[in-house]
C-alpha positions as MATLAB code, in Angstrom:
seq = 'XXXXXXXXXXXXXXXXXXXXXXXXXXXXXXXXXXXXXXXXXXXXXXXXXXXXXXXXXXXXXXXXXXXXXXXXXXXXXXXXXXXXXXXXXXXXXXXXXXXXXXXXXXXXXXXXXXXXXXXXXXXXXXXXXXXXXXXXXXXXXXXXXXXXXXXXXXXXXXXXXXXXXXXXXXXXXXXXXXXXXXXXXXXXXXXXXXXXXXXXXXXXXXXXXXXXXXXXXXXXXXXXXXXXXXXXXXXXXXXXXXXXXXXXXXXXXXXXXXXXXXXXXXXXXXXXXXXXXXXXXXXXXXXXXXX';
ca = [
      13.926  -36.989   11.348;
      14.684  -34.150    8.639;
      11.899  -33.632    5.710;
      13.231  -32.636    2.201;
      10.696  -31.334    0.024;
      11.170  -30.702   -3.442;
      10.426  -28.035   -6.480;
       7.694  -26.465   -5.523;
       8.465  -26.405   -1.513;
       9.610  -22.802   -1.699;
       7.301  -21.590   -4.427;
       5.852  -17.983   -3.429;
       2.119  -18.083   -5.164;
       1.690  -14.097   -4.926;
      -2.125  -14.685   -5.932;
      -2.692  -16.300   -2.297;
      -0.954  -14.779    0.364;
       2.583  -15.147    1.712;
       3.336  -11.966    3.833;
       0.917   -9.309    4.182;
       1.968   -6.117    5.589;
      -0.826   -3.962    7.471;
       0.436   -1.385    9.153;
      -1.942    1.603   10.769;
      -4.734    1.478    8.179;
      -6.000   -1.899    9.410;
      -9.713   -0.579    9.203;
      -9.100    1.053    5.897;
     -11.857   -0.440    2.943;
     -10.922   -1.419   -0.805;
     -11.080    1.873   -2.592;
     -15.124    1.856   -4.664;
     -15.066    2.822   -7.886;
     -17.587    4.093  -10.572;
     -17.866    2.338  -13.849;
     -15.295    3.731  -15.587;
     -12.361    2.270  -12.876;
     -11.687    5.668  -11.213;
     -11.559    6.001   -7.715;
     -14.230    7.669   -6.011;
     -13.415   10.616   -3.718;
     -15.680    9.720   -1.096;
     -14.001    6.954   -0.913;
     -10.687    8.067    0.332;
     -12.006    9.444    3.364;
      -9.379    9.660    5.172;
      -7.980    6.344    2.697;
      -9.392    3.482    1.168;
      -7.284   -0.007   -0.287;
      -5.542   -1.082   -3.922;
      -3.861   -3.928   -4.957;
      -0.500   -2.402   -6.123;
       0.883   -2.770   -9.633;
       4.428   -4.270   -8.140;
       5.918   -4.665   -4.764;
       9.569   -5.189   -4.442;
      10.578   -6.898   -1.171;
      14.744   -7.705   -0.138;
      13.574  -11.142    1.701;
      16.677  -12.145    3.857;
      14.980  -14.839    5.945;
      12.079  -16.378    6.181;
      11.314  -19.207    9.059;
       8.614  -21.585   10.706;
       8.805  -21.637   14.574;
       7.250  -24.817   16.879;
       7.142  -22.082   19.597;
       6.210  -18.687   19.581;
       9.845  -16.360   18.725;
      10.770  -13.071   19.737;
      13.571  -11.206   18.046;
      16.051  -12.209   20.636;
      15.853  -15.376   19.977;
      14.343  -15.945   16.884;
      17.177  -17.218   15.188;
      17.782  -20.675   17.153;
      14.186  -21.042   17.791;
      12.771  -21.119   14.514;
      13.477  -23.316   11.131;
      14.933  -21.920    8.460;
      13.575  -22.018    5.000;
      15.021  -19.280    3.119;
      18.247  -18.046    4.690;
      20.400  -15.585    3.118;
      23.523  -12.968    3.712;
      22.923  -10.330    1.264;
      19.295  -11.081    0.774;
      17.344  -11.258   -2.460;
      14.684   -8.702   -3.843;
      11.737  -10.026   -5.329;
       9.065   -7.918   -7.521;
       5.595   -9.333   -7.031;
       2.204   -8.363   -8.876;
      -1.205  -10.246   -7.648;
      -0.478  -12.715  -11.217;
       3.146  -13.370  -10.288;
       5.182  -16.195   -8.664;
       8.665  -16.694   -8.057;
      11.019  -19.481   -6.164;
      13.633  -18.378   -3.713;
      14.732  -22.191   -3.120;
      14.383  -25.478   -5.476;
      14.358  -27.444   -2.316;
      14.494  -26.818    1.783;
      14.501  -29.388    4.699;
      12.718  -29.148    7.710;
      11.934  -31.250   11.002;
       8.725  -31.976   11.050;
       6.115  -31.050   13.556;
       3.330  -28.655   15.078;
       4.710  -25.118   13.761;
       2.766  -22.146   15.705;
       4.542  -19.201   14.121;
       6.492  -18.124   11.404;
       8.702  -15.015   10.646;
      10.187  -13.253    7.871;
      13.127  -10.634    7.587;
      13.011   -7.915    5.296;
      15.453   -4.626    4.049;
      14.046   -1.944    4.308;
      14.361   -0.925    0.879;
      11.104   -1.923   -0.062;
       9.479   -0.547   -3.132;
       6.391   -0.075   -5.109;
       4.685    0.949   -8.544;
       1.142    1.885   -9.011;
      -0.945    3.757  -10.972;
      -4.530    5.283  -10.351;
      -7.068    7.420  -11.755;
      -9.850    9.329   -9.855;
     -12.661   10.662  -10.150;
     -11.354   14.173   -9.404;
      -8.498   15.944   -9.985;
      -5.482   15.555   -6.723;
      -2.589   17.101   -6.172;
       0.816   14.757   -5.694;
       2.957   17.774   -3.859;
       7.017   17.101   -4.635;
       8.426   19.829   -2.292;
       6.150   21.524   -0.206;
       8.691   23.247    1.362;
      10.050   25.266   -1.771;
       8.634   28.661   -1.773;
       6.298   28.675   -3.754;
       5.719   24.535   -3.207;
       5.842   22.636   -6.132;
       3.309   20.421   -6.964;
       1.751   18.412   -9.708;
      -2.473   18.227  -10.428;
      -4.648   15.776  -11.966;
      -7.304   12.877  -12.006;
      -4.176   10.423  -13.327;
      -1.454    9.793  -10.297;
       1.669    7.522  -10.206;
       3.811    6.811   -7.967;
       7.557    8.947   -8.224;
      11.028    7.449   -9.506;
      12.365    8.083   -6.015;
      13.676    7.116   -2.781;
      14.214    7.743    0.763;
      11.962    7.957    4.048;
       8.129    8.188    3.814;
       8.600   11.011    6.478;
      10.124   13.404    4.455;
       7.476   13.207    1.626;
       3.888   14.779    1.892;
       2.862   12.737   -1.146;
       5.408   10.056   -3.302;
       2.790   10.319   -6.104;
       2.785   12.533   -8.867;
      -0.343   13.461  -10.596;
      -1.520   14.888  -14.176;
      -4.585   15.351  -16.662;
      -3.371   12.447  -18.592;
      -1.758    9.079  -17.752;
       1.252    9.100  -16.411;
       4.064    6.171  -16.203;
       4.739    4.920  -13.140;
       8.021    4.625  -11.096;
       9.425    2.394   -8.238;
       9.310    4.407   -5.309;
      11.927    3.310   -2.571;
      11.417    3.280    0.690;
      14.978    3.526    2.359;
      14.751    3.643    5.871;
      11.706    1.665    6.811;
       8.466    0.580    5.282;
       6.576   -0.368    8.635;
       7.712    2.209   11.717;
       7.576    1.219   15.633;
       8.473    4.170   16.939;
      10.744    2.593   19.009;
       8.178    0.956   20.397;
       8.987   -2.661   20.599;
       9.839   -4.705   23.553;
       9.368   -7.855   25.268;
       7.022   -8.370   28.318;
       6.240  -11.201   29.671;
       8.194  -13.131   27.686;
       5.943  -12.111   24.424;
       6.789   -9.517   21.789;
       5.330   -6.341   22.056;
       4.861   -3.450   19.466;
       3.230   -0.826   18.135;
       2.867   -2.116   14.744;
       0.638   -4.839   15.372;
      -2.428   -5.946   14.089;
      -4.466   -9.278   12.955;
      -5.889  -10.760   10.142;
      -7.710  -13.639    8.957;
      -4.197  -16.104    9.150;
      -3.198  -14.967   12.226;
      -1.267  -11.985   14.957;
       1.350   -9.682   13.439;
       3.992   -7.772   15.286;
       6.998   -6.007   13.418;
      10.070   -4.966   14.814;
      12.659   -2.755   13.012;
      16.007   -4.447   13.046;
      19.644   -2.760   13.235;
      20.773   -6.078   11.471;
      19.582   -9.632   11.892;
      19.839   -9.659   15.610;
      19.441   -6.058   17.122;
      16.918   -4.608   17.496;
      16.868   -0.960   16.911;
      17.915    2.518   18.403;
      16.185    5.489   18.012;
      17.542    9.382   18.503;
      14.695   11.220   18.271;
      12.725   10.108   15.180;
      16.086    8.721   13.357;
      16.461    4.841   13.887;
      19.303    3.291   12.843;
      17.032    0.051   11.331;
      17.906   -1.459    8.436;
      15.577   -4.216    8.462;
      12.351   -5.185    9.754;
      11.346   -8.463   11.467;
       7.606   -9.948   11.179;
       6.648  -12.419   13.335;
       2.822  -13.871   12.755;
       1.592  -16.373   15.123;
      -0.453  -18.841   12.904;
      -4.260  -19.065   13.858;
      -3.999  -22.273   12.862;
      -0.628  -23.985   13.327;
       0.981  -25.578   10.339;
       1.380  -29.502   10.631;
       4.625  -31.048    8.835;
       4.537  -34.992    8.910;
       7.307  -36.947    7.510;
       4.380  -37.430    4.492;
       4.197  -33.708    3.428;
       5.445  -33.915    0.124;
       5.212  -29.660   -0.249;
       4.288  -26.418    1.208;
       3.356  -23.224   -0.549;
       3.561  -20.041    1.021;
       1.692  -17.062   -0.676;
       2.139  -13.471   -0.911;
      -1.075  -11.507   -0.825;
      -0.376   -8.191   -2.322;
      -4.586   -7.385   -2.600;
      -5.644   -4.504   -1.008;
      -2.192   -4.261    0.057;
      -1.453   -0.559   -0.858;
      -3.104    2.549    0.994;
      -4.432    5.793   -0.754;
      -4.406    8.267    1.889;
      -4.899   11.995    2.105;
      -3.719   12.726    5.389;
      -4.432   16.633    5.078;
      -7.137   16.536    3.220;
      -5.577   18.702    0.026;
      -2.811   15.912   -0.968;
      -2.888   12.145   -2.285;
      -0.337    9.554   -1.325;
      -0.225    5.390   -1.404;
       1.919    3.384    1.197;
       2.535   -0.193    2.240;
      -0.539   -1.167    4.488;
       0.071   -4.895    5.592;
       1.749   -8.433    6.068;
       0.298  -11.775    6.254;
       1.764  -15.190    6.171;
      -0.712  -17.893    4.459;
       1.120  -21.570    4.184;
      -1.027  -24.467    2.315;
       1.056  -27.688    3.270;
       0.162  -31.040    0.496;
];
């Protein structure tokens, strides 16, 4: 028996949580602050947590699974909810929603796990203040290294990999506006690292949270998994798979089901050498209220 759910089946409440991307700062603490809102610098030591301003996320599929996938065989082992060829990009802030489907069928039954598909062209625009004055370096390499200074840092109109930037923020004495900073290659690195054994998934971009397990496996397309030369993959998407601490339950009675985004605390400030600021993706995590 198929389930059709209407309207609100696919509606992404961003204010929840839907996917929630932690990658290696999984013990890293929301960011304190003194009264005025800035950031405190003993805070970020090595990196503290902000809720980004905006996220943008090219969703390409996202699925519920009765048993537990892996990315060899996720794609006839899972049901389909969002499914698409080109893939749609989606800006989300902690106030916003958005629908990728008005409606979505599904069998239903005991669902353990669920997985979502992502380009790697994943973006985000933030702006902080801190209590003291950082530098946002823009070419460290240039002799001398160009760099900007102040208390006020946004994140660069830019794009490309996270590796080749010490720092995709730019900083000032006075507020500055913030651009969409690109990731192009990938968001959320293995390494090369993943692999099945045993029969489960394994990575070393894992981690868990309050909803459930989270593995992520960069993705030449939607069924290869990457190559690496070196430190060059050829990924150009990323596959999360969470299994569900609790499973999700569809009856033929569910009349909807909600899956949130949590963007909170979703953003890292890091300063990696100590003498440079920087803010990058730091989680996933899928949260699905069924009615």
């Amino acid at each position: 028996m198929l389930k059709t759910f209407k309207n609100s089946f696919f509606t992404i409440l961003c204010s929840v949580s839907f996917l929630f991307f932690y990658t290696i700062n999984l013990e890293a603490a929301s960011c304190s602050r003194n009264a005025n809102g800035e950031i405190l610098d003993a805070s970020i030591a090595p990196d503290c947590t902000v809720t980004p301003d905006e996220v943008h996320f090219p969703i390409y599929k996202f699925g519920l699974c009765e048993e537990i996938p892996t990315y060899q065989n996720y794609l006839t082992a899972c049901e389909f909810l969002y499914d698409s060829v080109a893939g749609e990009t989606v800006a989300i802030t902690a106030s916003s929603n958005f629908q990728l489907a008005e409606s979505a069928t599904i069998v239903p039954g005991i669902y353990e796990a669920a997985v979502v598909l992502v380009g790697n062209t994943i973006g985000v625009r933030h702006s902080e203040v801190f209590d003291v004055d950082w530098d946002g370096v823009e070419d460290p390499d240039s002799v001398p290294a160009i760099d900007s200074t102040g208390k006020y840092c946004s994140t660069r109109l830019d794009s490309g990999s996270e590796d080749d930037f010490n720092s995709n923020l730019d900083c000032a004495d006075d507020p500055l506006q913030a651009g969409l900073f690109s990731e192009t290659v990938g968001a959320y690195h293995t390494g090369g690292a993943c692999s099945i054994v045993g029969g489960s998934v394994v990575s070393n971009l894992s981690f868990t949270t309050n909803s459930g397990s989270t593995t992520v496996c960069g993705m030449l397309d939607e069924d290869t998994l990457e190559t690496y030369v070196g430190q060059d993959t050829d990924a150009t998407r990323q596959l999360i798979t969470q299994i569900f601490t609790t499973e999700v339950t569809i009856s033929p009675d569910t009349a909807s089901l909600d899956i949130a985004f949590k963007v909170t605390d979703m953003l890292a400030i890091e300063n990696p050498a100590g003498n440079y600021i920087q803010a990058y993706l730091d989680g996933v995590e899928v949260a699905i209220e069924v009615d």
